[in-house]
C-alpha positions, 0 to 999 in steps of 0.5 A: 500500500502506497504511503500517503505524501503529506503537504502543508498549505498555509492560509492567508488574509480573510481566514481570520475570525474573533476568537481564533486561537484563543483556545489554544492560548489556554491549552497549549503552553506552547502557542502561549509563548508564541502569541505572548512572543508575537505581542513584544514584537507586534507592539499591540495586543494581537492576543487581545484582538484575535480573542475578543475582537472587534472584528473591525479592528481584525479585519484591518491588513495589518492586524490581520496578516500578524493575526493569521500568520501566528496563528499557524505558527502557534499549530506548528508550535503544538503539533511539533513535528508529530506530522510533518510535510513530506519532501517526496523528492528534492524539487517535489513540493511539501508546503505552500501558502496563499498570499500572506500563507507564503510567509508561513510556508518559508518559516515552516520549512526553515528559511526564515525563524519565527522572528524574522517571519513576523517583522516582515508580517507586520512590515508587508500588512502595514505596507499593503494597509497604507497603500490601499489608503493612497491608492484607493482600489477594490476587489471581486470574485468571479465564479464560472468562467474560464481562465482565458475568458478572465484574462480578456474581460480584464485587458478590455476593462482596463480601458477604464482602469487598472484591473488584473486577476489577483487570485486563481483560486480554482477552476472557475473561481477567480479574483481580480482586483485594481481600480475601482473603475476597472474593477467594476467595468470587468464585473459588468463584462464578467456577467455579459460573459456568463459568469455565474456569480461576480461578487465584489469583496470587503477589501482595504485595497487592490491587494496583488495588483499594481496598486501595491506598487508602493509597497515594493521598495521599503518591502524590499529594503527588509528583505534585503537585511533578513537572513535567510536560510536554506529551505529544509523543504521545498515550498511552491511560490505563488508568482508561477506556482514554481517550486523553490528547492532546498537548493534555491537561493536566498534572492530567489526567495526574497525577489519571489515575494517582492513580486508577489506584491502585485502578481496574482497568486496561482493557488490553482497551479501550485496544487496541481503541481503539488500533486504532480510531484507526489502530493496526495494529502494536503493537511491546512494549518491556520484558521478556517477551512478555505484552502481544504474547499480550494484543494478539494475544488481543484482535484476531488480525489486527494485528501484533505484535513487541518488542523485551527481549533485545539479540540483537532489537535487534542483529537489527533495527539489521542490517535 
């Protein structure tokens, strides 16, 4: 019987809810030093925020990202290595995160420390906070149609303004994102083309577009001064859904998540190519179940699971 390949896929912003981990806080000594760790570097209560709310104050990117982020970390932090991603062949893939979950992925699989992780968290959901603000934009979900159909809906709606998918999350569910105008030109478009649902999204900005284009240079600056190590396993990159190895360069990493900035993220692809490398189990660590709904969207025959609350950790710590 062959052995089940495990991959870890990291969530990102919109997985957050009032109340996320606040029970792992309690149960587990180990997510505890975590969030009070995360708490000295962040320079606000994030404990405060994810427990109790409001939900207006963690609905704000640079809560939010922190707020997600620590979140998986703390599951690592329990779990310890009692499941763990597979590395089925060196340029195979065990781990990959979406958006902000990339961040994740990296510290997951050994490039960055904790630390490093979260000063670059806090720095990316600040950067992407105030670029909204200046560049005022919105987002919205495209559901039935094709990829090549989004791609010209947007490039005939950018005559209105800037417009570009953001997130192919799976096969017919698409973001874009970009100026309000553009944005809302190609929801017209979508619907015209027989999308059957276009839905525009409770954003604070154009997030993977080019209007996160002033985030790029002080993003960069922190990149440049962060250690980075080499990956003890590989981790799928949302630009191209392309593979960073354990033999990857340091820049490659950093140059990956600069662009990821105003790139879309290719979730869809980064899951095919997953299981064409051997992935048949994708276990989601952080809150929510959205990225299992994505996995199963895109290839119903594999298995999925996750791990947010602790009464799942504490149900498969029994096993």
């Amino acid at each position: 019987m062959t052995k089940d390949l495990i991959g870890f896929v990291f969530p990102g912003q919109g997985s957050q809810y009032v109340g996320m981990a606040k029970d792992l806080y309690e149960s587990f000594d180990s997510a505890k030093k975590v969030f009070d760790k995360a708490n000295e570097i962040l320079g606000f209560d994030l404990k405060e925020i994810c427990f109790n709310g409001p939900e207006e104050a963690l609905k704000q990117t640079y809560v939010t990202q922190p707020a997600v982020f620590v979140h998986s970390i703390a599951l690592i932090s329990i779990l310890d290595g009692k499941i763990k991603a597979d590395a089925p062949a060196r340029s195979a893939g065990g781990s990959a995160g979406h958006s902000l979950g990339e961040y994740t992925a990296l510290v997951y699989a050994g490039a960055l420390s904790f630390e490093s992780g979260l000063n670059l968290v806090k720095l990316r959901g600040e950067l992407m906070q105030t670029a909204g603000e200046i560049n005022k934009g919105t987002m919205a979900a495209i559901i039935g149609l094709e990829k090549e159909k989004i791609f010209e809906v947007c490039k005939t709606a950018s005559a209105q303004g800037i417009v570009q998918p953001a997130n192919f999350n799976s096969p017919g569910q698409v973001v874009i994102s970009g100026s309000v105008e553009g944005v809302k030109s190609a929801m017209a478009l979508a619907k015209e083309s027989g999308a059957k649902i276009v839905k525009e999204l409770v954003v604070h900005g154009a997030f993977h577009s080019p209007l996160m284009e002033s985030a790029k240079e002080a993003l960069k600056n922190a990149l440049a001064e962060t250690e980075f190590s080499k990956l003890r396993i590989p981790v799928y990159r949302n630009i191209d859904a392309k593979v960073l190895t354990t033999n990857s360069h340091a820049d490659e990493i950093r140059n990956s998540l600069i662009e990821q900035l105003t790139s879309s993220v290719c979730w869809d692809d980064s899951v095919r190519n997953m299981i064409s490398n051997g992935v048949n189990e994708f276990v989601e660590i952080g809150p929510g179940k959205v990225l299992q709904g994505l996995v199963k969207r895109i290839n119903p025959n594999v298995k999925t699971s996750g791990f947010d609350r602790a009464e799942e950790i504490k149900s498969f710590l029994k096993q």
